[in-house]
C-alpha positions as CSV (number, residue, x, y, z in Angstrom):
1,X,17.0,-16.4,31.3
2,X,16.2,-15.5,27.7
3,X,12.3,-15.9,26.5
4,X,11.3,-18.8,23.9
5,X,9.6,-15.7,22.4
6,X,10.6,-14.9,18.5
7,X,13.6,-12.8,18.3
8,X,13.9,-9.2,17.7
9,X,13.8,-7.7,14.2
10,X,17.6,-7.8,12.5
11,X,18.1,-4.3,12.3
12,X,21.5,-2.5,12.6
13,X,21.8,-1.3,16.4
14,X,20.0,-2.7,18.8
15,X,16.1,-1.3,19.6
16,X,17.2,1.3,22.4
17,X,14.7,1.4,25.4
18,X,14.0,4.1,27.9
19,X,12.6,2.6,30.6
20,X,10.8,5.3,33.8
21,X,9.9,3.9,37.5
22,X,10.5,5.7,40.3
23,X,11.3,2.1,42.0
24,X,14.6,1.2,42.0
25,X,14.0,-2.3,41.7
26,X,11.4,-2.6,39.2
27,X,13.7,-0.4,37.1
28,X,16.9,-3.3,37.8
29,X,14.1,-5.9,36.7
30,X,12.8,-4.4,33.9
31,X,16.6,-3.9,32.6
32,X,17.6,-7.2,33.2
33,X,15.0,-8.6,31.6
34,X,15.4,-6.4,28.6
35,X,18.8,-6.8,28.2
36,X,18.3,-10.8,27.8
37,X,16.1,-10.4,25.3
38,X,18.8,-7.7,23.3
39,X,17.3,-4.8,23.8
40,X,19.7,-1.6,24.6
41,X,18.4,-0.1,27.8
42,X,18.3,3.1,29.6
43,X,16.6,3.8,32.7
44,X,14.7,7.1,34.6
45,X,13.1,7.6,37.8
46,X,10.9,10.5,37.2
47,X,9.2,12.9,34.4
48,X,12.0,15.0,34.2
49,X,14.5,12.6,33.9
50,X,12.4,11.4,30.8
51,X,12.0,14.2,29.0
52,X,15.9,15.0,29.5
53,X,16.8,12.1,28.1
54,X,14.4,11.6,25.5
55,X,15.9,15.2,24.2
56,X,19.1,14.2,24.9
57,X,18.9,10.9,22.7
58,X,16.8,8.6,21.0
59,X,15.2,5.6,21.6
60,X,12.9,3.2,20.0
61,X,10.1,3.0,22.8
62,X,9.8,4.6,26.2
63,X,7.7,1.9,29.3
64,X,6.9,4.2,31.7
65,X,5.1,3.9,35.1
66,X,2.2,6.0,35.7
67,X,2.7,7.1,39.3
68,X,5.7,8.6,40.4
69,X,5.1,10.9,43.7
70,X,4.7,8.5,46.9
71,X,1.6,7.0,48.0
72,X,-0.1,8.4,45.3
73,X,-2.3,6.3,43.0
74,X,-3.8,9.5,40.4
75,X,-1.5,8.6,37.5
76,X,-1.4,12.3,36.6
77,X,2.3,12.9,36.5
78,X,2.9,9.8,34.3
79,X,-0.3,11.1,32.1
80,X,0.8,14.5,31.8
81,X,4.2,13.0,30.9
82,X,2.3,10.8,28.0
83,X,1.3,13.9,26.4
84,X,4.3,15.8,26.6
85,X,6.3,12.7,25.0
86,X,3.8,12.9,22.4
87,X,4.6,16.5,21.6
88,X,7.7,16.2,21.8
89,X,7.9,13.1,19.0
90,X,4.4,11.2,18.2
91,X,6.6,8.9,16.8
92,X,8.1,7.9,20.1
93,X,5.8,4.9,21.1
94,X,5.0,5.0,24.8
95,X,3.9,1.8,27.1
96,X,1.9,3.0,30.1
97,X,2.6,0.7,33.4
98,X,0.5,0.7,36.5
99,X,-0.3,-1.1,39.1
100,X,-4.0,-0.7,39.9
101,X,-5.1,-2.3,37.0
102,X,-7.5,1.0,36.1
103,X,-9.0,0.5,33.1
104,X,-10.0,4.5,33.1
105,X,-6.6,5.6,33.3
106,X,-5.1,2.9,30.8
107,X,-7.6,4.4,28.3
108,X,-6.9,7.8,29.0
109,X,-3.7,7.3,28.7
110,X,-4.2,5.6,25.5
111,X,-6.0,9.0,24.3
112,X,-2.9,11.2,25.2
113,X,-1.0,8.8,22.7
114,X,0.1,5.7,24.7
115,X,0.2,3.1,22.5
116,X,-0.5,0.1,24.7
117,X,-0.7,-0.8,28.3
118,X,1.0,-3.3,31.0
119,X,-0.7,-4.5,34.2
120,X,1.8,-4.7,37.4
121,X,2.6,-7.1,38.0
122,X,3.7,-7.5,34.2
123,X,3.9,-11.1,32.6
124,X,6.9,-10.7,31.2
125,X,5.5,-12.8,27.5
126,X,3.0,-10.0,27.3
127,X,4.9,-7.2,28.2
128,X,8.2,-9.2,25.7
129,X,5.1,-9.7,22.7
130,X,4.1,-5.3,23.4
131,X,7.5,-4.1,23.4
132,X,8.3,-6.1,20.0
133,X,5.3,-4.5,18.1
134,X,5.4,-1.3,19.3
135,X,9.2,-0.7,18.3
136,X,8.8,-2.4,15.1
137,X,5.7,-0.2,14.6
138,X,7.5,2.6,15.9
139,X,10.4,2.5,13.4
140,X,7.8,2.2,10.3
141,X,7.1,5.5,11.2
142,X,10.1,7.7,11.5
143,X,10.6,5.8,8.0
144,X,7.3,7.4,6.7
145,X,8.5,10.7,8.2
146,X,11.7,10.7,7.0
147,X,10.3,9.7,3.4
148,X,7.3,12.1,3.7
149,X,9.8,15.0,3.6
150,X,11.4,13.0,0.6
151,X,8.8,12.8,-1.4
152,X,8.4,17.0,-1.0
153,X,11.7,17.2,-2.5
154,X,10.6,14.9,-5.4
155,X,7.7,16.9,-5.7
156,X,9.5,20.0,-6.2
157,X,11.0,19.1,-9.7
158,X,7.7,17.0,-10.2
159,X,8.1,13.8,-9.6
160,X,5.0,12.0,-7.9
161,X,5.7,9.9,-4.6
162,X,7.3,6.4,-4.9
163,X,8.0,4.5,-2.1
164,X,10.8,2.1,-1.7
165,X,12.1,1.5,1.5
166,X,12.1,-1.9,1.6
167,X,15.1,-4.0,0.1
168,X,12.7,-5.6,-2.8
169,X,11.8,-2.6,-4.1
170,X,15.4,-0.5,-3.7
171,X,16.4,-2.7,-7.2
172,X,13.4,-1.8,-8.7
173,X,14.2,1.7,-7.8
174,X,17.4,1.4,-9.2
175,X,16.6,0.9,-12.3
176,X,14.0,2.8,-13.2
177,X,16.4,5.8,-12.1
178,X,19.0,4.4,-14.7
179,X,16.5,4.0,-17.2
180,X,14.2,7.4,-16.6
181,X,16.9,9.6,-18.6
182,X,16.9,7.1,-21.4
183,X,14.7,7.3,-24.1
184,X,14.4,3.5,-24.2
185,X,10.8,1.8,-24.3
186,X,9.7,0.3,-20.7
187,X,7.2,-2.6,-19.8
188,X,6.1,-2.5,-16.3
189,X,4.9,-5.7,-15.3
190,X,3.1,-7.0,-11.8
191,X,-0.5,-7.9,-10.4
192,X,-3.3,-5.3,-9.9
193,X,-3.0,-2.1,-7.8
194,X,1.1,-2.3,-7.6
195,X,1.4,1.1,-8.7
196,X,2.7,0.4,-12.5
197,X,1.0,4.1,-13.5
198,X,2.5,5.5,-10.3
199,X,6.1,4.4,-11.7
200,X,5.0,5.3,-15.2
201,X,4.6,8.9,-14.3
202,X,8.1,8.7,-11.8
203,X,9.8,7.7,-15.3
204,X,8.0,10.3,-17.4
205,X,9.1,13.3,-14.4
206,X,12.7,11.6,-14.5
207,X,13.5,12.1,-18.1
208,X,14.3,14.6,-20.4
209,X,10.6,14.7,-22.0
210,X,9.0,15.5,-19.0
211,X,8.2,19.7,-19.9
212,X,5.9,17.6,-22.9
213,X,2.8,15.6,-22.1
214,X,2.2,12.2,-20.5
215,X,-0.8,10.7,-22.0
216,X,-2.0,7.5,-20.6
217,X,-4.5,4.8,-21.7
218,X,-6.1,1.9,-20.9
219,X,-6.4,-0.3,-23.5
220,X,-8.5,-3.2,-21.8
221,X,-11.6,-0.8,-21.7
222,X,-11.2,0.4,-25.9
223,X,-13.1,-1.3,-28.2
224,X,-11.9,-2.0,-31.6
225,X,-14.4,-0.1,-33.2
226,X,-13.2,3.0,-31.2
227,X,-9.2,2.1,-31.4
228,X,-7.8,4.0,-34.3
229,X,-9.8,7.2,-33.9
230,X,-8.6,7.2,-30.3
231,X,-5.3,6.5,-31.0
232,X,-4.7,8.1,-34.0
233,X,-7.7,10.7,-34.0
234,X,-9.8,11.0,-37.3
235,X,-11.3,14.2,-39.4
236,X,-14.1,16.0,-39.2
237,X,-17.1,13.3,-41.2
238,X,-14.9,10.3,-41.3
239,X,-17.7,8.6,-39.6
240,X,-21.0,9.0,-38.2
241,X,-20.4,11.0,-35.2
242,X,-17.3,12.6,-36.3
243,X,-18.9,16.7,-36.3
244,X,-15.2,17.6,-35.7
245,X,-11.5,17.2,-36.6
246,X,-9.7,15.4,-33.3
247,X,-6.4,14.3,-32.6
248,X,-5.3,11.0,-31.0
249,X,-3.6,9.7,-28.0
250,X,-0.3,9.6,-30.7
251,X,-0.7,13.0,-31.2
252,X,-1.4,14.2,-27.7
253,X,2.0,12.8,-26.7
254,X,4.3,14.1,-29.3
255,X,7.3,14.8,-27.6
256,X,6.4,13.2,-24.3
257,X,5.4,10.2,-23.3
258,X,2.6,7.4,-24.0
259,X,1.3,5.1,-21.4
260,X,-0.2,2.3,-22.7
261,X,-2.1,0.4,-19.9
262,X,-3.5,-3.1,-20.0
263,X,-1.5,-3.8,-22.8
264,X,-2.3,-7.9,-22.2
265,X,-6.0,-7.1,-23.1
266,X,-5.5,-5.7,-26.9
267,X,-6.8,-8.0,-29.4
268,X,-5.0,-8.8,-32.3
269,X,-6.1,-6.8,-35.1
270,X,-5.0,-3.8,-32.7
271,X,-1.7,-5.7,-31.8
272,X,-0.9,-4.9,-35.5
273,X,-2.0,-1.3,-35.6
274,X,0.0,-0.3,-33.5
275,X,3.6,-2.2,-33.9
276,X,2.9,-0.3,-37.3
277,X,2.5,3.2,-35.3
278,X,5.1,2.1,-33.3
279,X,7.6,1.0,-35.9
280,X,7.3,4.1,-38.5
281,X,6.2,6.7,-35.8
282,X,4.0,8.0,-38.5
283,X,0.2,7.9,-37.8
284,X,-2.8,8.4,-39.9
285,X,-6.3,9.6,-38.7
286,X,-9.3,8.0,-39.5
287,X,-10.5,9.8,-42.7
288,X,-7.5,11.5,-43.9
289,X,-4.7,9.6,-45.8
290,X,-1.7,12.4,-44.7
291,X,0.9,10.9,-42.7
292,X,1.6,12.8,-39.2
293,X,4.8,11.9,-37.4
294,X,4.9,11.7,-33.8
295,X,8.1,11.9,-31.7
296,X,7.0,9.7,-28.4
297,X,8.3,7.5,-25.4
298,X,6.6,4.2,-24.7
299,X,5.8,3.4,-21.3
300,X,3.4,0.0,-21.1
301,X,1.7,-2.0,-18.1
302,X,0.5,-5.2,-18.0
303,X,-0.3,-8.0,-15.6
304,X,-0.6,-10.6,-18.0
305,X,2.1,-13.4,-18.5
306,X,3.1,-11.8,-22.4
307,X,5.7,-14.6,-22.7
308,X,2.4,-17.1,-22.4
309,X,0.1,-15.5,-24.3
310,X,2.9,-15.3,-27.1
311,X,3.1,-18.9,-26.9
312,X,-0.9,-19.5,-27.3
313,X,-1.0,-17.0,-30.2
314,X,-3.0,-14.3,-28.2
315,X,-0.1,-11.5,-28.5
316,X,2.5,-10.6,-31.1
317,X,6.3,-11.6,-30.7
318,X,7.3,-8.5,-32.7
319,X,5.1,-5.8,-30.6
320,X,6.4,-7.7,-27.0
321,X,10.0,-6.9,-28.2
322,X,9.2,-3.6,-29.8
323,X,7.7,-2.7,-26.2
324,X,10.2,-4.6,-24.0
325,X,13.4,-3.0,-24.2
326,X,13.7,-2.7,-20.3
327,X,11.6,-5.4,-18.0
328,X,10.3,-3.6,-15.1
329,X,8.7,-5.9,-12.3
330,X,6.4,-4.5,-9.0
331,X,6.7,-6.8,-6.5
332,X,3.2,-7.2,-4.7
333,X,2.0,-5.4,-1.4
334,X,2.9,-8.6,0.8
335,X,6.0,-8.8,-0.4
336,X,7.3,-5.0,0.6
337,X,7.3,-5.4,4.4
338,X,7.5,-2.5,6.2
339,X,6.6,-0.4,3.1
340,X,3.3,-1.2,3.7
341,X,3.1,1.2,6.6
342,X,4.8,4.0,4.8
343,X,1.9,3.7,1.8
344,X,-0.9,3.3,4.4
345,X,0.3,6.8,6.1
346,X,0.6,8.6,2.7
347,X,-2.5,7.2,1.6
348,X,-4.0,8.5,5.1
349,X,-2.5,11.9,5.0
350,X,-3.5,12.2,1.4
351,X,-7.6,11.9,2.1
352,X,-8.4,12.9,5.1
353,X,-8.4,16.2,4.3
354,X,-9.9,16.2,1.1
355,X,-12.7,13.7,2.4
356,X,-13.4,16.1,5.6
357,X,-12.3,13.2,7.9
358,X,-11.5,13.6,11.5
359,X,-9.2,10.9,11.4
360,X,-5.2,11.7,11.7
361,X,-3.9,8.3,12.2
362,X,-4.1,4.6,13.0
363,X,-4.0,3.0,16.4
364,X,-1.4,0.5,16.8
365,X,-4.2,-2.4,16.6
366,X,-4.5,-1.4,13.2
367,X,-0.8,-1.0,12.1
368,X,-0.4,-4.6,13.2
369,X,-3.6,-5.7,10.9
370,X,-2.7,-3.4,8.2
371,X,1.2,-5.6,8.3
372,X,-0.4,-9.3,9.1
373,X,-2.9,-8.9,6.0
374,X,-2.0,-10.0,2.5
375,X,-3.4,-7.3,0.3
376,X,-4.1,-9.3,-3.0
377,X,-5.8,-6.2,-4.7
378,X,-2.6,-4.3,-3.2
379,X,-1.9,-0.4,-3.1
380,X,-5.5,-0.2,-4.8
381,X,-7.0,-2.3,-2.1
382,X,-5.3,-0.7,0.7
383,X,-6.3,2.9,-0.5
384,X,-9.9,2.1,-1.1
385,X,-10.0,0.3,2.6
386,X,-8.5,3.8,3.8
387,X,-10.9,5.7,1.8
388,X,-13.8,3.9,3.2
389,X,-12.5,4.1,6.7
390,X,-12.2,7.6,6.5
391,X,-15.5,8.5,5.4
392,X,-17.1,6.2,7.4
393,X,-15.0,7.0,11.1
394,X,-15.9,9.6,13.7
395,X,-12.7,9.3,15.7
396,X,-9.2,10.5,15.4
397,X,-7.1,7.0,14.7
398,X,-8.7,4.2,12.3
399,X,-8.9,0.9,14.5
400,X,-8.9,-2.6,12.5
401,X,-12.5,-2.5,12.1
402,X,-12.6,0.7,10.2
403,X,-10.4,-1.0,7.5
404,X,-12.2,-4.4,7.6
405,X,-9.7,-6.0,9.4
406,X,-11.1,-6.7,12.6
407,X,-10.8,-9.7,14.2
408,X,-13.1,-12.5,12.9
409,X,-15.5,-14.0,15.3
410,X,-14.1,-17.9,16.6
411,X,-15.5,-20.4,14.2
412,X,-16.6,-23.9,14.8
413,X,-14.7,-27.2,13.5
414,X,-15.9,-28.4,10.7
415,X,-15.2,-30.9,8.4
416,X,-12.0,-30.6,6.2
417,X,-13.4,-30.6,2.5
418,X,-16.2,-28.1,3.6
419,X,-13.3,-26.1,4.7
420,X,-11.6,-26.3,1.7
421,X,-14.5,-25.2,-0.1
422,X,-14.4,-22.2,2.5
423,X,-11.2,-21.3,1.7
424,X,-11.7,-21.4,-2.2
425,X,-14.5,-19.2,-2.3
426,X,-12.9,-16.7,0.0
427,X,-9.7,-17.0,-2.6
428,X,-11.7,-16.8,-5.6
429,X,-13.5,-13.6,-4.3
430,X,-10.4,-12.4,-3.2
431,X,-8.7,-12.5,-6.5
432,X,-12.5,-11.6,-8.6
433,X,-12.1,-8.3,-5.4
434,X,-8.2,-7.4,-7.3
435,X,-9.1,-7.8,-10.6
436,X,-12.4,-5.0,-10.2
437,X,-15.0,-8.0,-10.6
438,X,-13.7,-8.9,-13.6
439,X,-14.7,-12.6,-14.0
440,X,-13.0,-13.3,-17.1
441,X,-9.6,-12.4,-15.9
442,X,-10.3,-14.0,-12.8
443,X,-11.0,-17.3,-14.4
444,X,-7.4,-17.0,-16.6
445,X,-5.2,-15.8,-13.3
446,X,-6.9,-19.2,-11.5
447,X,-6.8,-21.6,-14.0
448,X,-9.9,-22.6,-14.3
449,X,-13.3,-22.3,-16.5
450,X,-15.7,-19.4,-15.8
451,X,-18.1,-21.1,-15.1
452,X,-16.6,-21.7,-12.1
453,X,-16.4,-18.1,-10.9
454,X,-20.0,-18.4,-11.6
455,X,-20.8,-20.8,-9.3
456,X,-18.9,-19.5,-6.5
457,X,-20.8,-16.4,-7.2
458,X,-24.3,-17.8,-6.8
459,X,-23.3,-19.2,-3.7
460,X,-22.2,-16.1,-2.2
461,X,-25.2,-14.5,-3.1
462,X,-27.6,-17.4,-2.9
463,X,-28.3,-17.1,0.9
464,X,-28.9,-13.5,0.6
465,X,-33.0,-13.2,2.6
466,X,-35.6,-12.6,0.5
467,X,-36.4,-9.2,-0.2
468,X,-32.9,-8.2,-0.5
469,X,-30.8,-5.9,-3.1
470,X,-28.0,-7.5,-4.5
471,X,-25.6,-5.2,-6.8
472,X,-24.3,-7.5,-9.8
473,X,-20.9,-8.4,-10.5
474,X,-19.8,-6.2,-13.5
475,X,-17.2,-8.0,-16.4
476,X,-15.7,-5.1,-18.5
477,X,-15.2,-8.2,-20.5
């Protein structure tokens, strides 16, 4: 009889299974029960039979039983054959079964690269609950693979890693590959940490200007004082300061292109600036009244609603359509499924080495808390988790805990509005954690008046003990 369980993940074939027992029976069980639940199963009654197989096809997960010579109870044959499935394809999840209920060998098992373990005999909701995860989580890596040795080729004609698997982002891909060979304007648009620089330097190596410069810039953090000799550079004693000639941003780009990040955060008097840059592609330095052309591509980021800002008065209707030729919109972290583990293994494989880390993977317990977890700071706040658990780890995979993610100790009822209150702090900090502290922003993204951000603030830090440090929140604003 089919379990109440959730179904499988759609998918085009059906998750092929390799199930190894040298009992006859248990084998008939386990494939009836699989079946039922739409699995595609094979079946093996000893190590070599598994590796044969396993080279001879492939297969989504592999439940195998620890002991397979009679009346023994060692589990070495079926450990031994953990280690060779992992050399033959770490990819290949393996599900250890045994019937002692050793807690020694499940966790040496687990150390040769099983990924989880079932008690005999099994409950089949458990065992139905394991086998889900571990092909799903098994699949989101042969995807990484399979990308990893994509992104090489990218790299080779300079193009930086951009992952896209999932079917919200293959649009998006889409269309910045039609628009890369243009030499149209592009506005990237999406929350914090989406990767909007990431794409900004895929659409720069993609079109014909990418042998010239891409500058980039972040406008939220210039002051006006500062924004015309930056952009537009300024002559030797055309202010205090100013020992020596310089050349802007404009200039640095000629013949490339210009990434103009946080574009939302420019104040008006700079809003007109540069639409006038923009519009005659002539610049002037500070000090110097000789027009220079420059020959550039704009590229801009923002996560700010333009169209409502336009409407308030805070940005200029003629600069939004002088920068938004194409609309480009990055979906968030939570909404790029399986993508998620495909950046996290990147991300991993991209600073361990560099941070001296032992670490050279995740355990599945992590996986599963890395795909349940919302990210609202996104790609940023999944890499600096990563970072932190890398520096910070003695072991070879990252568990939960490592990232943050562990699970949170049971909590008490209480009443509903001081849960509510509970939740909102833990939303405000969450969204003050994606903006980089930033309490200003915070307050606009939420709706409400700073002041507020303040006072869920003071009670985070309020019940610090006396005696304590506390680091202060930083506003760029």
């Amino acid at each position: 009889m089919p379990s109440s369980q959730e179904p499988l993940p759609t998918a085009a074939a059906a998750p092929h299974i390799l199930v190894a027992d040298d009992q006859p029976d248990i084998r008939e069980a386990l494939r009836l029960l699989l079946k039922a639940e739409g699995y595609s199963i094979a079946t093996a009654a000893s190590p070599a039979a598994v590796l044969a197989a396993v080279q001879g096809a492939d297969f989504d997960a592999v439940l195998l039983d620890l002991n397979y010579a009679r009346d023994t109870t060692t589990g070495r044959e079926g450990l031994e054959l953990v280690s060779e499935l992992q050399a033959l394809d770490a990819t290949l999840p393996a599900v250890v079964m045994t019937a002692w209920g050793s807690v020694d060998k499940a966790v040496e098992a687990m150390r040769r690269g099983a990924r989880d373990f079932i008690e005999k005999p099994w409950d089949n909701a458990r065992l139905l609950a394991t086998l889900r995860t571990q092909v799903e989580l098994g699949r989101a890596l042969r995807r990484a693979r399979r990308l990893e040795g994509e992104n090489q080729l990218l790299r080779r004609d300079g193009r930086p890693p951009l992952i896209a698997e999932s079917a919200v982002m293959r649009p998006v891909l889409q269309l910045i590959e039609r628009v890369a060979p243009s030499d149209a304007n592009v506005l990237i648009r999406g929350e914090h940490g989406t990767g909007k620089e990431v794409v900004a330097q895929w659409v720069h190596a993609a079109s014909p200007r990418a042998a010239r410069p891409l500058v980039a810039v972040n406008l939220g953090g210039l002051s006006e004082g500062l924004f015309e000799s930056e952009m537009f550079g300024h002559v030797k004693g055309a202010f205090t300061g100013a020992i020596a000639s310089r050349s802007g941003k404009f200039q640095q780009a000629d013949g490339g292109t210009l990434f103009l990040d946080e574009i939302g955060e420019l104040p008006q008097p700079m809003q007109v600036k540069l639409l006038r840059a923009l519009q005659e592609r002539v610049v002037f330095r500070v000090g110097d009244n000789r027009p220079e052309k420059c020959d550039i591509r704009i590229v801009a980021a923002t996560n700010r609603n333009l169209e409502e800002m336009i409407k308030t008065g805070d940005f200029r209707e003629d600069l939004y359509y002088r920068l938004n030729v194409v609309n480009l919109w990055l979906p968030p972290l939570r909404d790029r499924g399986d993508d998620v583990f495909i950046i996290a293994k990147v991300l991993l494989s991209k600073h361990a080495d560099e941070l001296n880390s032992p670490v050279r993977g995740f355990a599945p317990q992590a996986l599963a808390a890395i795909k349940k977890y919302a990210w609202p700071g996104n790609i940023r706040q999944l890499e600096n988790r990563i970072k932190k658990g890398l520096v910070l780890c003695d072991r070879t995979l990252l568990g939960p805990e490592d990232l943050d993610l562990g699970p949170e100790a049971e909590q008490p009822i209480v009443p509903l509005e001081k849960a509510k209150e509970d939740f909102q702090r833990r939303y405000v900090l969450e969204v003050l954690e994606r903006n980089n502290g930033n309490r200003t922003q915070t307050a606009r993204d939420l709706g409400v008046d700073p002041r507020t951000i303040f006072r869920y603030l003071e009670k985070e830090q309020n019940p610090m003990p006396s005696g304590a440090t506390q680091s202060a929140v930083i506003d760029p604003e």
